[in-house]
C-alpha positions in Angstrom: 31.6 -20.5 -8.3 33.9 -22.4 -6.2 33.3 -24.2 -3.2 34.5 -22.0 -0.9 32.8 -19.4 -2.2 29.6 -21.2 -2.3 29.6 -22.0 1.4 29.7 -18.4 2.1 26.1 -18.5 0.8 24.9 -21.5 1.5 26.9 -22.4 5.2 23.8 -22.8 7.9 24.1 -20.9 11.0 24.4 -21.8 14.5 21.0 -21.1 15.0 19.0 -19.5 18.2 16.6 -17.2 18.8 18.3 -14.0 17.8 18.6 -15.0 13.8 15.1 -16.8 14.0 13.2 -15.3 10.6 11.2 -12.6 11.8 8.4 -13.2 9.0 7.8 -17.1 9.1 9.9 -17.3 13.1 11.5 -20.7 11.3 14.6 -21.3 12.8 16.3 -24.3 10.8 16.5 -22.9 7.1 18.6 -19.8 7.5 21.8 -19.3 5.4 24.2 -16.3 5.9 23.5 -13.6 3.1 26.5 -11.0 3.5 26.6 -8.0 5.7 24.9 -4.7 5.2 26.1 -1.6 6.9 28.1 -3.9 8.7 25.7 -6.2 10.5 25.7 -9.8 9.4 22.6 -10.4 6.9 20.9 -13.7 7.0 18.2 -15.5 4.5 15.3 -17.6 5.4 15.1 -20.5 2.6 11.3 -20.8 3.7 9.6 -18.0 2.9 13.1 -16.5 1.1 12.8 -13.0 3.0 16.3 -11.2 4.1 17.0 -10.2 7.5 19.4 -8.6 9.7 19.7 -10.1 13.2 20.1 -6.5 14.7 16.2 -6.2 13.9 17.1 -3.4 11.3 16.7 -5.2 8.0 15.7 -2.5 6.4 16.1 1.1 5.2 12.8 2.1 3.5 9.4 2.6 4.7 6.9 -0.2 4.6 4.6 2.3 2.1 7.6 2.6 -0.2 8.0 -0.8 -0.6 4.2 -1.4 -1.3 4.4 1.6 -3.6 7.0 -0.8 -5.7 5.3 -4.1 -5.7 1.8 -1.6 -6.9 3.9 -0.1 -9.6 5.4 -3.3 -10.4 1.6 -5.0 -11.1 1.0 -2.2 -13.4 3.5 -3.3 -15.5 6.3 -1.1 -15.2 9.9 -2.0 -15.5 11.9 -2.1 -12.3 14.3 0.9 -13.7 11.2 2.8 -14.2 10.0 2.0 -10.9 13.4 3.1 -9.4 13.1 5.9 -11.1 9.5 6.9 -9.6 10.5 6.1 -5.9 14.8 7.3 -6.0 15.5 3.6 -5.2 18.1 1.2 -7.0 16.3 -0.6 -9.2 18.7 -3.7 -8.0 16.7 -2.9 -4.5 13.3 -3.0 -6.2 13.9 -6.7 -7.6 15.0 -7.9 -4.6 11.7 -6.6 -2.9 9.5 -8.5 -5.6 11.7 -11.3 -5.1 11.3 -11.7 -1.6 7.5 -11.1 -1.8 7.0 -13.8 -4.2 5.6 -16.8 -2.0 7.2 -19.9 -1.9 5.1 -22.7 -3.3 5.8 -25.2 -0.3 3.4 -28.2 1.4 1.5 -26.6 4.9 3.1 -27.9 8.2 1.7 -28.0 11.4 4.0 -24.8 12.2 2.6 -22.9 9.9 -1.0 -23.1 11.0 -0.1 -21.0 14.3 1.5 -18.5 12.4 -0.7 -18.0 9.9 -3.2 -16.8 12.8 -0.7 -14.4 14.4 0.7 -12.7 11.5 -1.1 -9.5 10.0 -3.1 -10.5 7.0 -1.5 -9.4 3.5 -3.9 -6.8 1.9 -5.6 -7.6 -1.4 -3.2 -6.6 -4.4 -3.9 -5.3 -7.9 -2.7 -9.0 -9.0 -5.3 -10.6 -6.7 -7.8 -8.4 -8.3 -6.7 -9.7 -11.9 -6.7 -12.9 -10.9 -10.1 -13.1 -9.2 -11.9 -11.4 -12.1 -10.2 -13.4 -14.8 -8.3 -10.4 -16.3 -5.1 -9.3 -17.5 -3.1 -6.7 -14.9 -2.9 -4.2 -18.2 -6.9 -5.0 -18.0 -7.3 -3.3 -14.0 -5.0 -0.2 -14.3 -7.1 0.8 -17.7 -10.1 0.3 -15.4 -8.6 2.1 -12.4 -7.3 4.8 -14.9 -10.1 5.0 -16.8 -8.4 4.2 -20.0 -8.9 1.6 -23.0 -12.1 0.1 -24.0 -14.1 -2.9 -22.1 -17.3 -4.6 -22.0 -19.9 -4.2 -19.6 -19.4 -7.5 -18.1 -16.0 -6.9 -18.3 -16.1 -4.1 -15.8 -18.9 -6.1 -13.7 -16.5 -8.2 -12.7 -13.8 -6.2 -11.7 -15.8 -4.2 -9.5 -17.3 -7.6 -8.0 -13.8 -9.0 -7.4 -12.8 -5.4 -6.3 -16.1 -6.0 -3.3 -15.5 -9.1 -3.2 -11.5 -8.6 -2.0 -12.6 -5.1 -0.2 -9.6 -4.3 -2.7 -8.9 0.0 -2.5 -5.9 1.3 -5.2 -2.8 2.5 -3.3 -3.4 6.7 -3.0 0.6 6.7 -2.6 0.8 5.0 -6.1 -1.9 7.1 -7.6 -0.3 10.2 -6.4 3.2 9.3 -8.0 1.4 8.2 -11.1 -0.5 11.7 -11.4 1.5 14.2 -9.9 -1.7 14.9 -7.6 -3.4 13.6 -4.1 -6.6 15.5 -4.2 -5.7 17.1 -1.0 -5.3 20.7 0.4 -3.7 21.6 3.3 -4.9 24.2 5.3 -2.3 25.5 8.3 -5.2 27.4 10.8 -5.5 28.7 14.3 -4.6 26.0 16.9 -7.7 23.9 18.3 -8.5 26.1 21.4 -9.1 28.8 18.8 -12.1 27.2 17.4 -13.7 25.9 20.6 -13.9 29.0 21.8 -16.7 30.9 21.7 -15.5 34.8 20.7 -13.0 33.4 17.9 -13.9 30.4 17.1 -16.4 31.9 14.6 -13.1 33.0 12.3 -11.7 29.6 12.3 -15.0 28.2 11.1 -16.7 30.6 8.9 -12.5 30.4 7.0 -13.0 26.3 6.8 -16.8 26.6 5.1 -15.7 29.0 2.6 -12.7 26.5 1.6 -15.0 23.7 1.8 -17.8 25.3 -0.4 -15.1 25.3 -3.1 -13.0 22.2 -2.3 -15.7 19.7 -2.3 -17.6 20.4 -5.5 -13.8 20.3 -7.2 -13.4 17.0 -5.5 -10.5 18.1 -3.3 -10.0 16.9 0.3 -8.8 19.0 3.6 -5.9 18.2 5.1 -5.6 20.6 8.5 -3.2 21.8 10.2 -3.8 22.9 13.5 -0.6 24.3 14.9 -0.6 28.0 15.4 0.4 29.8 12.7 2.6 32.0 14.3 4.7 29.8 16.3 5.8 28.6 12.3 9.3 26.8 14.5 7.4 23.8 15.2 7.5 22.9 11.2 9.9 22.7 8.4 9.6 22.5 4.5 9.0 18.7 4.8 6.1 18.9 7.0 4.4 20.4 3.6 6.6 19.2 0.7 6.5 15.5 1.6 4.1 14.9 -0.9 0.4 14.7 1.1 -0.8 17.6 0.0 -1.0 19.7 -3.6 -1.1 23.1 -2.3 -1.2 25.1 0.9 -3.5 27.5 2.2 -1.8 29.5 5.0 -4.1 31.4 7.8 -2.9 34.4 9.0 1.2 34.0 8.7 3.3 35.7 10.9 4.8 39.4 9.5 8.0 38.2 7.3 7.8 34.4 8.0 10.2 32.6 6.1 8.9 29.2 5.9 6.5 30.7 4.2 8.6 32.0 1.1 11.2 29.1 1.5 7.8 26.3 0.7 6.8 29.0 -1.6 10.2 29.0 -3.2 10.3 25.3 -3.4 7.4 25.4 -5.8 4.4 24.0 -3.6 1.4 26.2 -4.4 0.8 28.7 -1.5 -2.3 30.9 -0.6 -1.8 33.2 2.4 -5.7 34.9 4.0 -5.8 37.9 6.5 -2.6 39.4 5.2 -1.2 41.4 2.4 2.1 41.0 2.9 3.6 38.2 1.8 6.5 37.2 -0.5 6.8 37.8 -4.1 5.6 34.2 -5.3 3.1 34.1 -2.5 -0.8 34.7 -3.3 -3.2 36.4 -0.7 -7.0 37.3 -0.2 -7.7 39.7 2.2 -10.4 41.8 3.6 -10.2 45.6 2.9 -8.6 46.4 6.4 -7.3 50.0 5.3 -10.6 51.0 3.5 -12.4 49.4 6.6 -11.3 51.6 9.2 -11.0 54.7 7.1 -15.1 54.6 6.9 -15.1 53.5 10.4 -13.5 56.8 11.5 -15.1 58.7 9.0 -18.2 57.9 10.4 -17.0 58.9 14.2 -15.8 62.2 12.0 -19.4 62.9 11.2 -20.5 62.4 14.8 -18.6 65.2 15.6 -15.6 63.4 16.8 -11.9 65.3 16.6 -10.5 63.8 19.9 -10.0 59.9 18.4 -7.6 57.9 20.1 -6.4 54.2 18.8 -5.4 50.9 21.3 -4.0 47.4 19.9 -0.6 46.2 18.5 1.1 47.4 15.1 3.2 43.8 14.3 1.5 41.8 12.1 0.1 42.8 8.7 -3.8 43.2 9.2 -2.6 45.4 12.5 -0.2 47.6 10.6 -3.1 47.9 7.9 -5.7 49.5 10.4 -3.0 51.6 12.6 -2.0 53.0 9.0 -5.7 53.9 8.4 -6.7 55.4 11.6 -3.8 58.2 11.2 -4.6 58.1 7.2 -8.1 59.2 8.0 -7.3 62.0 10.7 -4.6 63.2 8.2 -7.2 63.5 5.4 -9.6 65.5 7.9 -6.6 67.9 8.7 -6.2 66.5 12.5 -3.0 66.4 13.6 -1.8 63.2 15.4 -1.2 63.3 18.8 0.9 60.3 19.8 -0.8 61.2 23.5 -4.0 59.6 22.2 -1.8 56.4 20.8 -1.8 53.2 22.7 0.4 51.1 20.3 3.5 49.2 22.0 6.7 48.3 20.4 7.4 45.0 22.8 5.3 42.6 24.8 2.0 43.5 23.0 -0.4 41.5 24.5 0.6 43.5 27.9 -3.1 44.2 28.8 -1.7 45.8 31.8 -0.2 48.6 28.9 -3.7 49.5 27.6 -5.1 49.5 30.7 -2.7 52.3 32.2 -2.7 54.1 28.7 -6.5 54.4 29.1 -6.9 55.2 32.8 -4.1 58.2 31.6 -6.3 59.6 28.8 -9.4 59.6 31.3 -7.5 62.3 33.5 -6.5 64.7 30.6 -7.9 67.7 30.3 -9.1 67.2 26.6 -10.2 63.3 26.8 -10.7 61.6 23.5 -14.1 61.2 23.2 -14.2 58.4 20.4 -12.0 55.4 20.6 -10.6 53.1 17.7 -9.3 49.5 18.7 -7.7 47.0 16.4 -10.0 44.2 17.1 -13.3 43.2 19.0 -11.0 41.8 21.8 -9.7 45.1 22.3 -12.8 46.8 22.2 -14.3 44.9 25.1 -11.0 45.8 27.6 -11.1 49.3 26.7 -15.1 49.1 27.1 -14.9 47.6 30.7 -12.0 49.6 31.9 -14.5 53.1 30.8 -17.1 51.4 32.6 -15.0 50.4 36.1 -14.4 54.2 35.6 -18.1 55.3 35.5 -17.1 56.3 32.0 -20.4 56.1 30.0 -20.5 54.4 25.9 -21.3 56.0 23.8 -22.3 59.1 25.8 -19.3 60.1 27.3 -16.8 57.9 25.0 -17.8 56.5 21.8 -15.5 52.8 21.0 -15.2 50.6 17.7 -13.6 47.4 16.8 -12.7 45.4 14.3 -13.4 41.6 12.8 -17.1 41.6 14.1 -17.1 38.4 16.6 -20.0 37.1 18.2 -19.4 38.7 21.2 -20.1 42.1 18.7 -23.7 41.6 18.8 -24.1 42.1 22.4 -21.3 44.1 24.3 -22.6 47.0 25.5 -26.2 46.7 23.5 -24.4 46.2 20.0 -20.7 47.1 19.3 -19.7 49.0 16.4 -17.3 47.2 14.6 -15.9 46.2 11.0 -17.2 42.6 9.4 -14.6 40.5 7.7 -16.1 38.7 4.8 -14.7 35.7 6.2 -16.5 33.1 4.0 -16.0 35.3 1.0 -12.4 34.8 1.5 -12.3 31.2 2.0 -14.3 30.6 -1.0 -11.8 33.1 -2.8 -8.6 32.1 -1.2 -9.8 27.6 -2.2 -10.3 29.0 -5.6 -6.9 30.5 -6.3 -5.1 27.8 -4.8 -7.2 25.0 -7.3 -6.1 27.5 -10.2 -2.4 27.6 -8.9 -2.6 23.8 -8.7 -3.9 23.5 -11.6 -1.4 25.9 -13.6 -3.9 28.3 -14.7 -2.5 31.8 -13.5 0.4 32.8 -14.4 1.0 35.4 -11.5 0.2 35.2 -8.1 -2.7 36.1 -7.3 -3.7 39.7 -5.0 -7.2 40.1 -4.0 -8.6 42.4 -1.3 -12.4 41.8 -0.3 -14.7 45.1 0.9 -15.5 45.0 4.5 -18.6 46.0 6.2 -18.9 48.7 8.4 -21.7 47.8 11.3 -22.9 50.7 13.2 -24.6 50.0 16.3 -25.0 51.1 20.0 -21.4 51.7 21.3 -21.0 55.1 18.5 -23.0 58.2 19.0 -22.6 61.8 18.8 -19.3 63.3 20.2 -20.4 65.4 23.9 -21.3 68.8 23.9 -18.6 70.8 24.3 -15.7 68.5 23.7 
């Protein structure tokens, strides 16, 4: 190398407090080390680290680069580990170069540094080293791999206490394809807190968590409303935290959920049915749920039944279908009078409200009511009542999902239970088989549902 071209390496900087080493803050021993994306890159001969004075000396994570010094302490070539990570390996040896410490005498400026800077965590090296073995010796241990003594192991695991020393997950998942984790995208926190719903959301997480803890698998949650599915993207699932999804309640059509599905992350969808080809579901039996439901109000005499709540998302669609299903099969015609489904704004409570107070001033009232949820049951039961309507003598209502607020509206509500456990356990089960490549098709189960009769049904009216 010539001497010009050696100064370009070696010439020292006019220095000040802008090109001062951010690692060791030495500002004497800095060398100009070529420019990268076109800000000047400088050297620090102490501790032998690269900077940029702009402050943005460099263009991976800190995670990524501890993922490469792990990998490298296994024993893994640096192509191999370039491989692993989508890095130039010319990249990787520069990290490990720069993060081997300089053997150099302590100074007085050092000391104050030392106490400022954030500790190094222990490394798989520093665990070789402390129990006397070979790095080949701890990833056998940590794998579980090869043969060693007893006192072998003893002292790994009392260097590993010693050094509070934990393996990198980041490395173990790129080493095994797996984290151990489950994500589960639920209702939003308010959901659970409160007191009508938040019985779903819970009795959902302890059937998941019956299954995924015996199978060593850990719960990642998502709490963000399912339905409002803008505020993520593929990423926020195929970044590599999580081996499968379990997907609560996805909106109607939702195409992040076939475009994650698509991109080969595992994907089990509850409380729908329809879902995209490669998309699994468990479900409750919301069709054959609401046919006994007005089946029963059939026996009871009933032949004026009307219906109130939305017709948008799948479990919806499911129970509108089999309310007119069942008064087809008894030979009632439908009388979209008796109908309170809207096409827009269908949380308009103002809507059901009106459509009610209409059917009261008929001259044929229904006398029997089906409602798409509990929720609904309880508006359509107070607006009766504010209208001296009397349930079940006058009106007879039912809902659907079986909240807590089921067990005492109006002395007992007759409603439809949702085997919601059931379907957590079921729906934490296909997902560890889809994980695990067992199934070779997605998987389509539909749980019974429980009819509960209680005070809020009774015999139709005399004369109706």
């Amino acid at each position: 190398m010539t001497d010009l071209s050696l100064s370009a390496y070696t010439l020292r900087v006019n220095l000040h407090d802008e090109t001062a080493c951010p690692y060791c803050h030495k500002v004497d021993r800095q060398v100009k080390a070529g420019f990268h994306e076109g800000h000047q890159r400088y050297k620090c001969l102490d501790c032998r680290r690269r900077y940029s004075a702009t402050g943005n000396h460099r263009g991976y994570s800190d995670d990524v680069r501890q993922s490469a010094l792990a990998l490298h302490s296994e024993g893994l070539s640096l192509r191999d580990i370039g491989k692993r990570l989508n890095v130039n390996h010319v990249t990787v040896r520069s990290w490990i170069r720069d993060a081997t410490p300089v053997d150099r005498p302590p100074d007085d400026d050092n000391s104050s540094t030392e106490t400022t800077e954030h500790k190094r965590r222990p490394s798989f090296v520093d665990v070789a080293e402390r129990a006397g073995v070979s790095n080949s010796t701890i990833s056998n241990f940590l794998n579980g791999k090869g043969r060693m003594s007893r006192k072998t192991r003893e002292r790994i695991e009392t260097a590993m206490r010693d050094l509070h020393f934990a393996p990198n997950a980041l490395v173990r998942a790129i080493r095994h394809g797996r984290t151990g984790i489950i994500g589960v995208l639920t209702f939003g926190l308010q959901w659970m807190v409160d007191p009508h719903t938040g019985s779903m959301t819970g009795s959902l997480l302890q059937g998941i968590s019956d299954v995924a803890d015996p199978a060593d698998r850990e719960l990642l949650l998502y709490t963000g409303w399912p339905q409002r599915a803008e505020r993520y993207s593929e990423l926020d699932f195929l970044n590599g935290h999580i081996d499968g999804l379990i997907w609560v309640a996805p909106a109607l059509n939702e195409p992040l959920l076939s475009r994650v599905a698509s991109a080969g992350l595992p994907v089990v969808a509850l409380l729908t049915r329809h879902v995209p080809p490669a998309v699994s579901y468990v479900n409750a039996d919301n069709l054959g749920g609401l046919e006994i439901m007005v089946g029963h109000l059939l026996q009871l005499g009933h032949r004026r039944i009307a219906y109130v709540g939305p017709a948008h998302s799948s479990n919806y669609i499911d129970r509108y279908e089999a309310y007119r299903r069942a008064l087809a099969e008894a030979s009632i015609p439908l009388d979209p009078a008796l109908m309170a489904v809207p096409k827009t704004n269908l949380w308009d409570m103002d809507f059901y409200h009106r459509r009610i107070e209409s059917w009261l001033t008929m001259p044929q009232r229904p006398t029997a009511i089906v409602t798409a949820d509990d929720g609904f049951a309880e508006t359509t039961i107070r607006c009766l009542v504010n209208h001296d309507i009397r349930v079940p003598e006058d009106v007879s209502v039912t809902g659907f999902n079986d909240l807590p607020l089921a067990s005492y509206l109006q002395g007992g509500l007759s409603t439809i239970r949702q085997p919601l456990i059931e379907i957590g356990r079921a729906g934490a089960e296909c997902l560890i088989d889809l994980i695990d490549n067992r199934p070779k098709e997605p998987f389509e189960i539909t749980i019974p549902s429980e009819v509960m009769v209680r005070h809020t049904t009774g015999p139709a009216p005399t004369g109706s």
